[in-house]
C-alpha positions in Angstrom: 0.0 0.0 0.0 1.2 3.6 -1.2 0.0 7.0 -0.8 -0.8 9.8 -3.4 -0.8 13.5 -3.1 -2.6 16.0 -5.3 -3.5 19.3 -5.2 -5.6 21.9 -7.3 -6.1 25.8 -6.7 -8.8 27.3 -8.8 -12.4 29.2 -9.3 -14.2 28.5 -7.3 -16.9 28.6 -10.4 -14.9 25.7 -11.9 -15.0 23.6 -8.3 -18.6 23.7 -9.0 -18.9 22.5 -12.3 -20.0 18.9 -11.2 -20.0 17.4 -14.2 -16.5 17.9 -14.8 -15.4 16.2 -11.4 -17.6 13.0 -12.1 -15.9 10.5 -14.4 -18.2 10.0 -17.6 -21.2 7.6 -17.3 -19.9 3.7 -19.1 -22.7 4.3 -21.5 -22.4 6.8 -23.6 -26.1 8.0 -25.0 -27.4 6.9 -28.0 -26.8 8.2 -31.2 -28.9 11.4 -31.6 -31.7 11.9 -34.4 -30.7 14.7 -36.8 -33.9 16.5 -35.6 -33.4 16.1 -31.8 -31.7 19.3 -30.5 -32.0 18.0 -27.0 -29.9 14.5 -27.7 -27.3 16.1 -29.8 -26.5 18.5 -26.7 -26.6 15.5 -24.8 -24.2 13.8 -26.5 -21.8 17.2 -26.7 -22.0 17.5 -23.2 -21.1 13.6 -23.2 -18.2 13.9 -25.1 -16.9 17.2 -22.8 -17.3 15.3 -19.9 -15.3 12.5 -21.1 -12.5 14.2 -22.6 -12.4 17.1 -19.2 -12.7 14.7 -16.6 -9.6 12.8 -18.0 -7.4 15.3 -18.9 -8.4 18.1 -16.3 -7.0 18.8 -13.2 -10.4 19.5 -11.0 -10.6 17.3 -7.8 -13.0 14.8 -8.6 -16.1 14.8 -6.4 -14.9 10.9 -5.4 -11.6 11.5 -3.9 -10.2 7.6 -4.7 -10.9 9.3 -8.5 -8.1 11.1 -8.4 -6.5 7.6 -9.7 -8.3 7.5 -13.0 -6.8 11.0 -13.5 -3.1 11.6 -15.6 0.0 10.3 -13.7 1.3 14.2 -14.2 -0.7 15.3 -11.3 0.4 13.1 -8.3 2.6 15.9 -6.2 4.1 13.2 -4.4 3.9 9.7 -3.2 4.6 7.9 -0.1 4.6 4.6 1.6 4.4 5.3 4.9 1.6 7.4 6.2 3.7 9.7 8.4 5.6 11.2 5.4 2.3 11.7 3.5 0.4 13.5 6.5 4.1 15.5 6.4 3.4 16.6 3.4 0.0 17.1 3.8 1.1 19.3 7.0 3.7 21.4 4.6 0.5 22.0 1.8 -2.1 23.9 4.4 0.8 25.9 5.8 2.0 26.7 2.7 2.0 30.7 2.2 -0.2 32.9 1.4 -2.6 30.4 1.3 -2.0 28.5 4.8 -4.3 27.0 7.4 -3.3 27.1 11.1 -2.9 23.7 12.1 -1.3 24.9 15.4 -4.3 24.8 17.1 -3.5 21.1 17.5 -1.3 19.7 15.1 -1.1 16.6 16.7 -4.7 15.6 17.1 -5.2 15.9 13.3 -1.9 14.7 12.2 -2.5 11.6 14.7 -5.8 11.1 13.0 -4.9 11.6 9.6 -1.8 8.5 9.8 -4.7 6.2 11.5 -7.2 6.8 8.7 -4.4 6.5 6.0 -2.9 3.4 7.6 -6.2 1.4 7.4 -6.5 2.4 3.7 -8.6 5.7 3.8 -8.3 8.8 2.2 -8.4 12.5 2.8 -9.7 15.6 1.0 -9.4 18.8 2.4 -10.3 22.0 0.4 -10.4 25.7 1.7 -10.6 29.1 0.2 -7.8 31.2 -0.2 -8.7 34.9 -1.6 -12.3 35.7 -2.8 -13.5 33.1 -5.0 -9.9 31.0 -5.4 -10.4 27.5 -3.6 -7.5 25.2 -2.6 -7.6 21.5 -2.5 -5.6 19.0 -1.2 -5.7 15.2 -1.4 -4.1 11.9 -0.3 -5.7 9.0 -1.8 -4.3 5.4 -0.7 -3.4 3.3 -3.8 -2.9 -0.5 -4.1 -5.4 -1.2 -2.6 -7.7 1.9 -2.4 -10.5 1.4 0.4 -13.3 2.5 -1.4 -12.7 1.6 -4.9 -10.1 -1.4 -4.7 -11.0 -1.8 -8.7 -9.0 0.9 -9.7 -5.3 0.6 -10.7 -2.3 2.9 -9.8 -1.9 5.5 -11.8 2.3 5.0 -11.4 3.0 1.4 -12.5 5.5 -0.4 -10.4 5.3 1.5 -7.0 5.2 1.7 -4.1 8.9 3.2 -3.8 9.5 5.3 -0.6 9.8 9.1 -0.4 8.6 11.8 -2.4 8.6 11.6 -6.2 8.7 14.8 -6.9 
């Protein structure tokens, strides 16, 4: 079992475009008649989804989707749970954009390794500056918890420390 970082800073317009964070339905719709204006937006709005949601780098509304998403956007990966919640630590404090997690570092950091080191993820996302919204994920890989199905977007890991 490895671990996953990503991150994503953005509009907080484009955090809200649901579609776009939900990978495409397995069935695309049917062809549309030539005289159907509804189905051949339908099927436009298929074909965005599937192309954004697989080249985009929007959180997806399911974090364990992160893995169907390009290899390019893992910010690190880990095996051990303490160097990921590290890391994690390092991302909210990061300037000018940083949480205080000195109110109790060690409560949530404590929590964080648990949930990671029986297979759980985490997703955190807060705003920054008017409408610019930060988020920040771990996702556990090989197996994830909630979708075991899905395969490591990094062949041939887990290695220890950060990638990049």
């Amino acid at each position: 079992m490895h671990h996953h970082g990503y991150t994503w800073t953005g509009e907080k317009a484009a955090f809200d475009n649901e579609a776009l964070r939900r990978p495409p339905h397995p069935d695309p719709p049917p062809p549309p008649l030539p005289a159907d204006p509804a189905a051949q937006r339908l099927t436009e709005r298929y074909r965005e989804v599937v192309t954004a949601f697989t080249t985009t780098d929007l959180p997806p509304i399911q974090t364990a989707h992160w893995l169907l998403k390009p290899s390019t956007l893992v910010r690190g990966t880990w095996t051990e749970p303490e160097e990921a919640v590290e890391w994690l630590r390092l991302q909210l404090a990061e300037p000018p954009h940083g949480l205080d997690t000195t109110t109790d570092p060690a409560s949530w950091e404590t929590a964080s390794v648990e949930r990671l080191s029986w297979g759980a993820d985490i997703s955190l996302g807060h705003y920054l500056a008017g409408t610019l919204f930060r988020s920040v994920a771990i996702v556990t890989c090989s197996p994830n918890r909630s979708s075991p199905e899905l395969r490591c977007p990094l062949p041939g890991l887990p290695r220890p420390g950060v990638r990049r």
